[in-house]
N, C-alpha and C positions, 0 to 999 in steps of 0.2 A: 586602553584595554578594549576588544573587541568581546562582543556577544554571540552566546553560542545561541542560532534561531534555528526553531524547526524548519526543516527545510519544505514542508507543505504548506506550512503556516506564510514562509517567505516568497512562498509564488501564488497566493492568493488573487485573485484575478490578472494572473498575466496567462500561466497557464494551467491553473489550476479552479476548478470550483468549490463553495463552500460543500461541505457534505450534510448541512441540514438545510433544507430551502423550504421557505415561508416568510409570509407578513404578520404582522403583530401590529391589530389596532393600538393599542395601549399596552401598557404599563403591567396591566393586572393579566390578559393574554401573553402574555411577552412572558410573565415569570412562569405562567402555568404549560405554555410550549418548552421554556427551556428544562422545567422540572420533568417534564413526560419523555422527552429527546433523553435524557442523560439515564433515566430512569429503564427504558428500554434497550438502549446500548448496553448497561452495566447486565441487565436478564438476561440477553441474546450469548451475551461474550461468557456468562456463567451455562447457559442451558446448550452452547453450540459449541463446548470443549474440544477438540479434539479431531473438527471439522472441515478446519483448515478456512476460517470465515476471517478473510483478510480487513473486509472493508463495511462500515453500516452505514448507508445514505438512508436519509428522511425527508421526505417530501410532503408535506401540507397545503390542502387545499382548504371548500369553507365546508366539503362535504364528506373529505372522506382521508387518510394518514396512510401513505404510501411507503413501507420499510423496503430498502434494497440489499439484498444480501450478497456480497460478492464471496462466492467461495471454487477451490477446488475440487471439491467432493460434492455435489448436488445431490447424487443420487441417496448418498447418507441424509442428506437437508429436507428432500422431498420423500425420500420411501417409498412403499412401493404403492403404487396407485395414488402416489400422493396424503397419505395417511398422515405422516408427522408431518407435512406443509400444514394441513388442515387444524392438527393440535396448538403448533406453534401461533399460529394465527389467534387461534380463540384463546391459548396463554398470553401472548400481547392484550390480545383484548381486554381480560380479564387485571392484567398490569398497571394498564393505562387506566381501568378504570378506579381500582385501588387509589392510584394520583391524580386524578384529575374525575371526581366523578359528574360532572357537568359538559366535560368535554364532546360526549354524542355526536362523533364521526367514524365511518367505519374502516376496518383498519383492513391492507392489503398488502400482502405479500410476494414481493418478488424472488425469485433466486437466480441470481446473474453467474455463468462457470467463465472460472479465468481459465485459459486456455493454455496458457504459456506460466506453471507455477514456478519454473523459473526467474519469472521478470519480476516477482512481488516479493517485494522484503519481508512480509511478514510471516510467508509461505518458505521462504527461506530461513526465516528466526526459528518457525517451528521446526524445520529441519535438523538443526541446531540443537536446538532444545533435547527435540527424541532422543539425539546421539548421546545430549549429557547425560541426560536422564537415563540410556543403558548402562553406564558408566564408565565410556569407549574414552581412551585419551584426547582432549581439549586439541592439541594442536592435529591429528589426524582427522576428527570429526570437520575441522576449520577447513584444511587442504581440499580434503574430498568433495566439502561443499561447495568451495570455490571454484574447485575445476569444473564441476559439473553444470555450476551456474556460467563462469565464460565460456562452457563450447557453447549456449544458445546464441546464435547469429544476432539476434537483435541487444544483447548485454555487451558495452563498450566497459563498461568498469565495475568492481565492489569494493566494500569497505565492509570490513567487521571486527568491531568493537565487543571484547567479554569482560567483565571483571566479576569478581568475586572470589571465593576459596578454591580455587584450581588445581585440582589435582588433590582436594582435598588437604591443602595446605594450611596452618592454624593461622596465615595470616592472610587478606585478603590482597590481589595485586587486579595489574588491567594488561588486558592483551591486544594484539591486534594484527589482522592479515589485511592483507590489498593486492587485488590484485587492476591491471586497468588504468583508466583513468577518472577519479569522480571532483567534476567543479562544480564545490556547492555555492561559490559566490555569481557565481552566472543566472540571469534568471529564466531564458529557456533552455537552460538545462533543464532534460524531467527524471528528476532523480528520485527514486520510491525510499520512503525512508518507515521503521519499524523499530520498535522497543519489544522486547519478548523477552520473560524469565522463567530459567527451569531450574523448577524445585526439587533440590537434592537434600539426602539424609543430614548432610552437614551445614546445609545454607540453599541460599536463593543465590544464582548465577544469573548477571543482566544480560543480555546480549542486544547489540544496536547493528541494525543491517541499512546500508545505505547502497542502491544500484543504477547506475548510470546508464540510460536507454537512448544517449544522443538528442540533439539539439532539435526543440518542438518550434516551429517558425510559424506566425501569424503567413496563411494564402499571399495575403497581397504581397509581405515583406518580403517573402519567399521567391515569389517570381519578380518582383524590383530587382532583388540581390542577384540572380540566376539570368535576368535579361543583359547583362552588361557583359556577364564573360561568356554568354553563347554568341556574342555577337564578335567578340575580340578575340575567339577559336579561329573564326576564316580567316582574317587579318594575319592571324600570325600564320597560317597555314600559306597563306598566298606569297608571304615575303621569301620565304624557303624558299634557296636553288633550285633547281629543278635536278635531279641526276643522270648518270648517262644511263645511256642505254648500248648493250653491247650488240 
């Protein structure tokens, strides 16, 4: 029997990084970083509804808690003159110390804009979502998203996965589009993978967005692999007849 593995979780240092980074002297640091980490993603994901905040990186040092916000809405994140950056900040602050009041580093805020919310599964779950949530039919909400998601040049594949009461039906079933190609067993493939659920009158609807961005090559691998057949283009060019000329 084969296991279903997160697919971000399955390319951990090949082509992926962890998204909390820090050391832990011991044991008793180690529980109090992990309790503050989970303790600020679960605030952010509740205080940044609606914002389109795909991704939370954490960074620690010995002086100071770097939160990275990836979202496509910034200017909703930052405000104007940066006012809600400024609150959200001193609301972390205020979180972290609630959990950890010994901790005494200060905390900073980035907001990173995805540029392409096309490429991000979770920017497309919430897409999703919006649609169920107007009460627009499951399989046109699906189609429209998909297409819209492979005209972007850089999407080779998706996959999306819904189940729940569909169509408000009294039993629950599982659905699914594709369009593309997505190889989750390859491991530079960089495939963006997202859970997202929209809450309707009659249930929670899960949706799972998986999107295939083509194959991430380590530099060196990359020109190894690329130096053999530039070189075996002229060879085959040279062996060609030559044609007439009138």
């Amino acid at each position: 029997m084969t296991h279903t593995v997160h697919p971000y979780a399955h390319r951990l240092g090949i082509i992926r990084d962890w998204r909390s980074r820090w050391f832990a002297a011991d044991k008793k640091t180690y529980r109090e970083n992990v309790l503050v980490d989970q303790t600020v993603r679960v605030f952010l994901k509740k205080r940044l509804k609606g914002m389109h905040v795909t991704e939370i990186e954490i960074e620690r040092t010995q002086s100071e808690v770097r939160v990275l916000l990836h979202t496509a809405r910034p200017g909703l994140v930052i405000g104007r003159s940066g006012e809600n950056a400024g609150k959200l900040r001193k609301e972390v602050t205020d979180v972290i110390r609630k959990v950890a009041p010994l901790h005494g580093r200060t905390v900073k805020l980035d907001i990173m804009e995805i540029r392409q919310p096309e490429t991000s599964a979770a920017i497309v779950g919430f897409m999703i979502a919006e649609g169920l949530e107007k009460r627009m039919p499951f399989r046109r909400v699906l189609k429209q998203t998909l297409e819209k998601v492979m005209a972007v040049r850089e999407v080779i594949g998706i996959r999306v996965v819904i189940s729940g009461r569909l169509g408000g039906a009294d039993m629950s079933r599982t659905e699914q589009m594709k369009r593309g190609r997505v190889p989750l067993q390859t491991f530079r493939a960089n495939i963006d993978y997202a859970q997202v659920e929209a809450n309707l009158p009659y249930g929670v609807i899960g949706i799972k967005v998986w999107i295939y961005m083509g194959d991430q090559f380590n530099d060196r691998e990359h020109q190894a692999t690329q130096a053999p057949q530039q070189q075996a283009a002229p060879r085959a060019m040279s062996r060609q007849p030559a044609g007439r000329t009138s």
